[in-house]
C-alpha positions in Angstrom: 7.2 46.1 22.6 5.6 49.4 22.5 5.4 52.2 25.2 2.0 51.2 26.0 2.9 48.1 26.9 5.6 48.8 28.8 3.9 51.0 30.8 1.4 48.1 31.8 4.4 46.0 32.9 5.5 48.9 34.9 2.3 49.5 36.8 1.8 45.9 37.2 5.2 45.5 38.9 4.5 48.5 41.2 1.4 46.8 42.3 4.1 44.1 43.1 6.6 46.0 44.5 7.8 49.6 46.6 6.2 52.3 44.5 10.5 53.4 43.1 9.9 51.6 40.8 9.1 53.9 37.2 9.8 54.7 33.5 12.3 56.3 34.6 14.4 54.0 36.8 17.7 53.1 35.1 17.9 49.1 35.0 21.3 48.8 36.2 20.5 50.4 39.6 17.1 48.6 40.4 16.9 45.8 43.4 16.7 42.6 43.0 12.8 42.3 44.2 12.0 45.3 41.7 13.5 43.4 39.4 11.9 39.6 40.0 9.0 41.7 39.9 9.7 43.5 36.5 9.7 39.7 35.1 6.7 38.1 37.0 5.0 41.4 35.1 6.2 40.5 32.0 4.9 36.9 31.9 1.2 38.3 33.4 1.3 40.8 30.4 0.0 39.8 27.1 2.3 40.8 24.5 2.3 40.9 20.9 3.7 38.3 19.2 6.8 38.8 16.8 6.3 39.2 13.1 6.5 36.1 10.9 6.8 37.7 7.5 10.4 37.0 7.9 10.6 33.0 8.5 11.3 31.1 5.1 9.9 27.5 5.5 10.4 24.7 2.7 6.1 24.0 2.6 4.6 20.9 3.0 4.1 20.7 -1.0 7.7 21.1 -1.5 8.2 18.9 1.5 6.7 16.1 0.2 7.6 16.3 -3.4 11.3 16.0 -1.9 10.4 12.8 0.1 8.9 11.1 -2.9 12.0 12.0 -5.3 14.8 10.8 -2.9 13.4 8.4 -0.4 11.9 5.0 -1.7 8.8 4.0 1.1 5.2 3.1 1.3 4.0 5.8 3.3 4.5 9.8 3.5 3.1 12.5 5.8 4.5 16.2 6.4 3.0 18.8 8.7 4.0 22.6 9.6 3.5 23.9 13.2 1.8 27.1 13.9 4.8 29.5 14.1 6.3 30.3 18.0 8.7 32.1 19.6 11.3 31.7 21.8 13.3 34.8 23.4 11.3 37.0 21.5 12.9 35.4 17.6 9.7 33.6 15.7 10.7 30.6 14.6 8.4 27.6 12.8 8.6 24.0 13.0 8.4 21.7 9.9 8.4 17.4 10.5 8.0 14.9 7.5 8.4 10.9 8.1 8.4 8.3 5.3 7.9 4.8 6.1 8.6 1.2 4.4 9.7 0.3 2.0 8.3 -0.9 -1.7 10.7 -4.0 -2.2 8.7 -5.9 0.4 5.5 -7.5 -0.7 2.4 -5.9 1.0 -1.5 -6.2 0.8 -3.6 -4.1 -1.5 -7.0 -4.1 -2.1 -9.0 -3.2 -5.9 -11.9 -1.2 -6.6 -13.7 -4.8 -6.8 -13.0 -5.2 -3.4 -10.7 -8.7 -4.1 -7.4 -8.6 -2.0 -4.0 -9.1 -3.7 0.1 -9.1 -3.2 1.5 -5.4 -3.9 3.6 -5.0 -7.2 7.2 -3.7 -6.5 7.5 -0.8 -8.3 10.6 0.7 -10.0 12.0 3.7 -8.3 15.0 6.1 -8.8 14.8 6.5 -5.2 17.6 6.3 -2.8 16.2 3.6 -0.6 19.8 3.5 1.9 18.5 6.3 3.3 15.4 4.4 4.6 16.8 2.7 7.8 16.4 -1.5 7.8 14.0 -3.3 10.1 16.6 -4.0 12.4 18.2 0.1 12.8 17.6 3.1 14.8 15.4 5.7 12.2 16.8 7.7 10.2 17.0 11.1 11.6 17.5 14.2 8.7 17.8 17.5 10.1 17.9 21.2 8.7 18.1 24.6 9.8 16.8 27.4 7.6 16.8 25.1 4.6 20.1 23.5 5.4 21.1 20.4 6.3 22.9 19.4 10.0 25.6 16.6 8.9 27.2 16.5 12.3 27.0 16.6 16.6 23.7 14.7 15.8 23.2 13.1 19.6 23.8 17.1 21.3 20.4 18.8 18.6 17.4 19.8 19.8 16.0 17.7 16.8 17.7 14.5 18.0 16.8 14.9 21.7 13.1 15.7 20.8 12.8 12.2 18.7 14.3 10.2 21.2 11.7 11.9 23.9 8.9 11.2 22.1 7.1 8.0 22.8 7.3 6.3 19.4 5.9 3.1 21.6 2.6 4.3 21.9 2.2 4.6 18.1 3.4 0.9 17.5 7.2 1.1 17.1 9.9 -0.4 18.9 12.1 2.4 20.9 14.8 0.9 23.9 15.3 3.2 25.8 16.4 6.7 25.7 17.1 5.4 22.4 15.8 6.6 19.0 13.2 4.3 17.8 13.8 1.0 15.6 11.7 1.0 12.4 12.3 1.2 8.5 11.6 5.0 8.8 13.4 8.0 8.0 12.5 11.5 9.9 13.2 14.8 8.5 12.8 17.9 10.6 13.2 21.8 9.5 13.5 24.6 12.1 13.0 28.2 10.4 14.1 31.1 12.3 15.5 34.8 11.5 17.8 33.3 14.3 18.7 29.7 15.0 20.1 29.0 18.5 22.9 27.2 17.6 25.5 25.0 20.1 28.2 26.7 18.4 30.2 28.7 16.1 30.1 25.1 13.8 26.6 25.5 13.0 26.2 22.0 13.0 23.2 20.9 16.1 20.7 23.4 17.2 20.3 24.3 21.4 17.3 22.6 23.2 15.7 25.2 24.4 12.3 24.1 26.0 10.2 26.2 23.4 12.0 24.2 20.5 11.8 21.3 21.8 8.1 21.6 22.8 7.1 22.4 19.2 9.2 19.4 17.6 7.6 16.8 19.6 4.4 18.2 18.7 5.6 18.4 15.1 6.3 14.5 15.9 3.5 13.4 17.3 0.5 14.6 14.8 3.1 12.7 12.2 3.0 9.8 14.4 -0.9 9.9 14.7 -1.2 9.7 11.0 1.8 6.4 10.6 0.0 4.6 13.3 -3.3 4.8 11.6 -2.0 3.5 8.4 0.2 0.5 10.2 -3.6 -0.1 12.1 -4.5 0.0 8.5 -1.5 -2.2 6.8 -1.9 -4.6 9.8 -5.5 -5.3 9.2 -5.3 -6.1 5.5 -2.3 -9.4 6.5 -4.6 -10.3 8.7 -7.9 -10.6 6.5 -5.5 -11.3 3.6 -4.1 -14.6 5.5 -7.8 -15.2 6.7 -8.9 -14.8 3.1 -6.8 -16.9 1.8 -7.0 -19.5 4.2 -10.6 -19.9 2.9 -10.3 -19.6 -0.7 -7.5 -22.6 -0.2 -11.0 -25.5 0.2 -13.4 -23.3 -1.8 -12.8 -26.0 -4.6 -13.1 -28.6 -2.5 -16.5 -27.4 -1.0 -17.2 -27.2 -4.5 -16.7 -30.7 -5.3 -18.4 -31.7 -1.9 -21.4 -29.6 -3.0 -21.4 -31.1 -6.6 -21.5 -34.7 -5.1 -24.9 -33.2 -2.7 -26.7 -31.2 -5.2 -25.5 -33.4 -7.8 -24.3 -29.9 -10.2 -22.5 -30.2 -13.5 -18.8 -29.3 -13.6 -19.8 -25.8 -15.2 -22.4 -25.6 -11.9 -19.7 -26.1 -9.6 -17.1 -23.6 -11.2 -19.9 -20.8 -11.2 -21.4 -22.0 -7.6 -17.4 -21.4 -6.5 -17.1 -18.0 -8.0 -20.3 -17.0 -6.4 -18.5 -18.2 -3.2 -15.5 -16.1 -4.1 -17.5 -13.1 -4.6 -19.5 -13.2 -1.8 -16.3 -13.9 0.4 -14.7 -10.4 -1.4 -17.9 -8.3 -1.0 -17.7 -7.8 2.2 -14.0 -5.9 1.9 -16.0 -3.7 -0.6 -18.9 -3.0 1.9 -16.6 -2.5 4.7 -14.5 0.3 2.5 -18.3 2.1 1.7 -18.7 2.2 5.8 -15.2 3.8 6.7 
């Protein structure tokens, strides 16, 4: 911080305590009030935030281009936190998740509006690294582009996933436990200096800061998965509903043939009308949203 600054700390901590206290008092001979007081100033005191110029983050382009070339899944979303601090060292907060995954037969809907099974794709993808219905997530973690292989359950990263409420956006979590889900998180803290637990570099310390911004970094991912399982959850629904129904259209086409007395070519085109009409309403529905 600057001398003006400084200076306002000063003055606000004499306010706070015995007028001794100056620019000119040596730190190692101050009492312990004048000191408490020196750091209740310092949190009072707005001061300017650390340059960020020096923090290296992957980007959410580059982010996502990685998720799509190595993990296999149905859905992707990456955001970046606003950069913080944390003992006065900027750091910045990056979270990607990708969910699903292609082999199993989902809903999709056409520009027509009619509802059919998804198409598997073929993918160079390495889908292992998507966890199995049944599995805790899959948890990837970097620091300053590099990845964390080991000490997994003592990182800042680990302990902000597990304390996230992952039930409240429609996955199963036990608890204290990571949360069980075909899903595999990354997250990337950038910093000119990460707090590590040790000389290893291998887990990074949970300091509150850190922890704050991951969970946030979490939960506007979360936001965005739970809207498109809303999403994938609705379409089995109305596709089973759908189908259901299409299952006697020909038979309410025979019964209407027998009442209105139609020709077979009647019946076949009053039965696509039917299947139409039933489909419309999927393509109405997506003009609304």
């Amino acid at each position: 911080m600057g001398r003006k600054t400084a200076l306002q700390i000063i003055e606000l901590a004499r306010e706070q305590s015995d007028k001794r206290l100056s620019d000119r008092s040596y730190p190692k001979h101050i009492a312990h009030a004048q000191a408490t007081a020196l750091h209740r100033a310092i949190q009072k005191t707005r001061i300017l935030a650390p340059r960020t110029d020096c923090i290296v983050p992957i980007g959410e382009k580059q982010l996502l281009e990685g998720l799509r070339k190595e993990l296999a899944a149905n859905f992707y979303t990456v955001t970046t936190r606003p950069v913080a601090a944390y003992r006065g060292n900027p750091f910045q907060v990056e979270v990607a998740i990708a969910y699903g995954c292609p082999s199993e037969a989902g809903v999709e809907v056409d520009k027509s509006g009619h509802m059919r099974k998804k198409e598997t794709p073929e993918t160079s993808a390495a889908e292992h690294l998507i966890a199995q219905k049944d599995e805790p997530v899959r948890v990837l973690r970097f620091a300053n582009r590099v990845p964390l292989l080991y000490q997994q359950s003592s990182c800042a990263i680990t302990k902000a996933v597990i304390q996230t409420n992952w039930r409240g956006y429609g996955l199963h979590q036990p608890k204290g436990a990571l949360p069980i889900a075909q899903m595999a998180i990354l997250v990337h803290v950038a910093s000119v200096w990460v707090p590590y637990t040790s000389e290893s570099k291998e887990a990074i310390e949970p300091y509150p800061e850190i922890l704050k911004e991951i969970k946030l970094g979490l939960q506007q991912c979360a936001r965005k998965l739970a809207h498109y399982l809303r999403q994938e959850q609705q379409l089995r629904w109305e596709y089973d509903r759908r189908t259901y129904i299409e299952k006697y259209l020909s038979h309410i086409g025979i019964a209407l043939q027998d009442i209105l007395t139609l020709s077979n070519d009647e019946r076949d085109s009053t039965v696509k009308k039917l299947v139409n009409v039933l489909h419309k309403s999927r393509t109405a529905q997506g003009r609304e949203r």
